[in-house]
N, C-alpha and C positions, 0 to 999 in steps of 0.2 A: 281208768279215768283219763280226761283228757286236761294237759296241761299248758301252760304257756310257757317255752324253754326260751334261757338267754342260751343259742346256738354257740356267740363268740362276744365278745365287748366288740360294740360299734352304735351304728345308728337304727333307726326302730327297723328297719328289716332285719333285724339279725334274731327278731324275734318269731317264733314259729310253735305249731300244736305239735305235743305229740301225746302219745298215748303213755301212761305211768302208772306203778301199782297203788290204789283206794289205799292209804297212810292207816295205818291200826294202832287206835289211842293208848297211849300209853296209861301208869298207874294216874289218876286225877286229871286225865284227860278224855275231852268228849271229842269225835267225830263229827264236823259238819256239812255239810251237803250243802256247798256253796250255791246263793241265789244269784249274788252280785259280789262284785268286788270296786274298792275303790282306788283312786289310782295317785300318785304323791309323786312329790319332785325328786324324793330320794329312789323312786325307780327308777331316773333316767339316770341318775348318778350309778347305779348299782348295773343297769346295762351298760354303760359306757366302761364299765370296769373301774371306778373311782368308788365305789361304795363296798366294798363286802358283806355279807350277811355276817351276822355275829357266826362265831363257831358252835355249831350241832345244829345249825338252822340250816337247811333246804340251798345252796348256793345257786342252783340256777333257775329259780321258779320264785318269778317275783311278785307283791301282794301283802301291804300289810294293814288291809282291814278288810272283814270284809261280813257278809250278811245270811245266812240260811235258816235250815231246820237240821235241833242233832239227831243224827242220824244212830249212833253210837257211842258207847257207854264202856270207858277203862276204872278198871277196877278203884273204890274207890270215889267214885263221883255219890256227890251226893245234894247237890247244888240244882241239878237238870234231870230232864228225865228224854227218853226219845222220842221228836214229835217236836220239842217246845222251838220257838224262833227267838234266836238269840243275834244278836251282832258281837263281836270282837277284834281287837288287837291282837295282833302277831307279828313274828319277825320276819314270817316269808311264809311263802307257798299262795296266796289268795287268788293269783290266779290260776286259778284250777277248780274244779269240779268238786273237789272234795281237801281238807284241810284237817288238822288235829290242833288243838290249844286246850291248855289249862284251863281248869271250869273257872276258875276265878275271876280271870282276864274274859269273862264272855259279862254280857250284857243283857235282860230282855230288852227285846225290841217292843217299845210303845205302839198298844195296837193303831193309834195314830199314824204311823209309818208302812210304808210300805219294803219291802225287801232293798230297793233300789236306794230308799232315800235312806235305811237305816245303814247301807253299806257306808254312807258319807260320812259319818259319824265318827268311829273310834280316835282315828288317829286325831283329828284336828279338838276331840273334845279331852285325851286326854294330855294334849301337848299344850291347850288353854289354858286347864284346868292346872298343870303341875306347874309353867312357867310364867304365866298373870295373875294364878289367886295363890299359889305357895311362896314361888320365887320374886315374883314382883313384888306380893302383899298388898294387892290393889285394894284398895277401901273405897265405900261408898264417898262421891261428895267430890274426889282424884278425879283429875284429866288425864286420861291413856292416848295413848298412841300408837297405831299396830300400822306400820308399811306391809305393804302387799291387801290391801284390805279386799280385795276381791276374789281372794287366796280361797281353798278351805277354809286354812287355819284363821284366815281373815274374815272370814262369813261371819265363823265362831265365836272368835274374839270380839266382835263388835258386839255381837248380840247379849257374848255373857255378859260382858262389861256394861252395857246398859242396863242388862237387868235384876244387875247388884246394884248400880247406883252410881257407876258412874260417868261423867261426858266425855263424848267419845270424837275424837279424832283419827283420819286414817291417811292413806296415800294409796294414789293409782293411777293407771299410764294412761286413763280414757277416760271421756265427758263421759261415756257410758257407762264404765265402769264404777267412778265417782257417783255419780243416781244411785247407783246399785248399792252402795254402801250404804249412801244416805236410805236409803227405803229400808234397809236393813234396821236402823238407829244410829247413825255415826251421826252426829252434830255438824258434823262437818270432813269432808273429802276432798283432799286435794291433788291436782292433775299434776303429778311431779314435772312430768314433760314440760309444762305452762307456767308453772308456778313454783317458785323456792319454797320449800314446809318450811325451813329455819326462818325465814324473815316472816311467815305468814304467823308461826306460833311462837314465835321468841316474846311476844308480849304476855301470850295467853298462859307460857307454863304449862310444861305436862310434869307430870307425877312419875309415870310407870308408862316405857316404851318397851313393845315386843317387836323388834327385828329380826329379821330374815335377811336384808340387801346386805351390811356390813359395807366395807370399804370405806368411798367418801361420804359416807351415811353418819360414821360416828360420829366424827367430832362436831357436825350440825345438834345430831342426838344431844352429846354432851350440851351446848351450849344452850338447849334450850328446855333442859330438865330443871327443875326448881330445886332447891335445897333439899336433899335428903333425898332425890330421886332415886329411879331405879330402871335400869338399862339390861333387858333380859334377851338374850340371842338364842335364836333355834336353829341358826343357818347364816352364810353368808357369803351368797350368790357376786357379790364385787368384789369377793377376797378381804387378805386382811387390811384393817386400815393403816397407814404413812404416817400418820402422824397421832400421837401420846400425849394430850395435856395434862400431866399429872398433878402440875401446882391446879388445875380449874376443878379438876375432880377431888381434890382434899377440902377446896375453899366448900365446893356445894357439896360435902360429904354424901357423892354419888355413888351408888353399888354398881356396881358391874358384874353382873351373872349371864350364865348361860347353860343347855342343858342339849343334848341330845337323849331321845327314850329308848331307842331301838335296842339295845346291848343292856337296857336296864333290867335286874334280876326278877322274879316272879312275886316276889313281896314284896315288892317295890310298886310293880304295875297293878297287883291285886289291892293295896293299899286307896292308890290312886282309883281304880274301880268301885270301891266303896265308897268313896267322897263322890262319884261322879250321879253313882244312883239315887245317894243321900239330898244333891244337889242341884243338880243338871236335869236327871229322868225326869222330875214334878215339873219341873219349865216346860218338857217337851209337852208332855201330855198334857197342857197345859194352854196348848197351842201360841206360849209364849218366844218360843224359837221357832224359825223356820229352816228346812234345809233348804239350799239351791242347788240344781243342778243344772249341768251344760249340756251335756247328751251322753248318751248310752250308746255303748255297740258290743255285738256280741263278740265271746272272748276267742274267736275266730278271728279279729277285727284287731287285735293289742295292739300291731304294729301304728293304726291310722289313732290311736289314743295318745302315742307317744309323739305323732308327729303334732297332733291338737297343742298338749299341753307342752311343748316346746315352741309352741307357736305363739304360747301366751296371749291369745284373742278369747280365750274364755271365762267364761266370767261362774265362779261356783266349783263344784264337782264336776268329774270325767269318771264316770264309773261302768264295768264291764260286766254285761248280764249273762250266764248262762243261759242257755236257749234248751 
């Protein structure tokens, strides 16, 4: 099969095809025959050599979601059969032709979808799903706050958060990108470049923020969470923050959590898979959620994917098609 190799840590040309042996499922694992793959900020971290893949997962074939038909059947499945169109999360391999994951962590894909758009999917629905409606405990009625809203994880998070109930606020680098949210359901987007979020929402109160910037992001965060708020990190692209107000966050008995999924164990993400079909799947087919995507290119192409989404002018998914 054909794969997408990180050659050496550096920048996206050091990424290249080569040819690799079709992976043979293990016990409770199915075989898929990759349609599309989706593409995450943790892949440029993990070619740069700042990410590693958990240990027993694939180190130089990056990919952690992605879309086919299984192909194949390890002893023990009993969940799928071969032929069905599934999407799922994994640790690694997605870009490539063909992949193996645990039948738990696999999803059907709503015939609503198509390969491309069901590759969009995993990661950003179950890094919503565990760190806005488990760890935040977003409640209907709550005002969120999700930076990067024109992220994956930001499409996501605006959309589920509206349609559980609650008003959504977000942040983004572009008048375009802000539209983009709002057409999604965000209440309101704001152009960080242009505008302070902490003077624009310090009257309004948020509930439950999901961050990704970190840095001098916090202590805005902080100051404009309401009592009993809840502050949930999945990342933190400005590094850590300078400064700690510990007496402000006791006064508004504020949480502070954060979560990475990637290194999380099989019953942990099969868990999270259950709640997501129980929850999330009816939305889709439902034509209550939308995916967006930015563009496709075939996974001949990974290297011009990595310069896109380093380039941060896109707005949605960047995902790579088998041809």
């Amino acid at each position: 099969m054909k794969a997408v190799i990180i050659t050496k840590p550096g920048g996206p040309e050091v990424l290249k095809i080569e040819e690799r042996p079709i992976p043979v499922p293990s016990e409770n694992e199915v075989l898929i025959k990759v349609k599309a793959a989706g593409l995450n900020r943790s892949d440029i971290a993990q070619r740069k050599g700042n990410y590693p893949a958990p240990i027993g997962t694939i180190q130089d074939v990056l990919g952690l979601e992605v879309a086919g038909t299984v192909e194949d059947l390890g002893k023990g499945v009993r969940k799928w059969k071969k032929g069905d169109n599934v999407m799922a999360l994994i640790s690694g391999g997605g870009y490539a032709e063909y992949v193996t994951v645990d039948e738990n962590i696999c999803l059907a894909i709503p015939d609503t979808l198509s390969f491309t758009e069901a590759a969009s999917l995993p990661e950003a629905l179950f890094t919503v799903w565990d760190n806005v409606f488990r760890r935040g405990r977003l409640k209907p009625g709550e005002n969120f706050l999700i930076h990067g809203g024109s992220s994956g994880i930001g499409i996501t998070a605006i959309q589920l958060a509206k349609a559980f109930g609650a008003t959504v606020f977000a942040t983004a680098g572009t008048d375009e990108k802000c539209k983009a949210c709002e057409d999604l359901g965000a209440d309101i987007c704001i152009n960080y470049k242009e505008q302070d979020f902490e003077a624009k929402l310090k009257e309004k109160g948020i509930d439950v923020i999901l961050d990704m910037i970190g840095g001098d992001y916090f202590a805005k965060n902080i100051n404009i969470l309401n009592a009993d708020g809840r502050l949930v990190y999945i990342n933190a692209m400005k590094g850590n923050p300078k400064e700690f107000n510990i007496m402000k966050m006791m006064q508004k008995r504020i949480v502070i959590t954060g979560s990475t999924l990637r290194g999380r164990d099989i019953e942990f993400k099969s868990a999270l898979a259950k709640e997501i079909e129980e929850h999330v799947l009816p939305l889709i087919k439902q034509g209550k959620f939308k995916t967006v995507i930015d563009q496709t290119f075939p996974l001949s192409e990974a290297s011009k994917t990595h310069e896109l989404m380093e380039s941060s002018k896109h707005i949605g998914k960047i995902i790579l098609v088998n041809e």
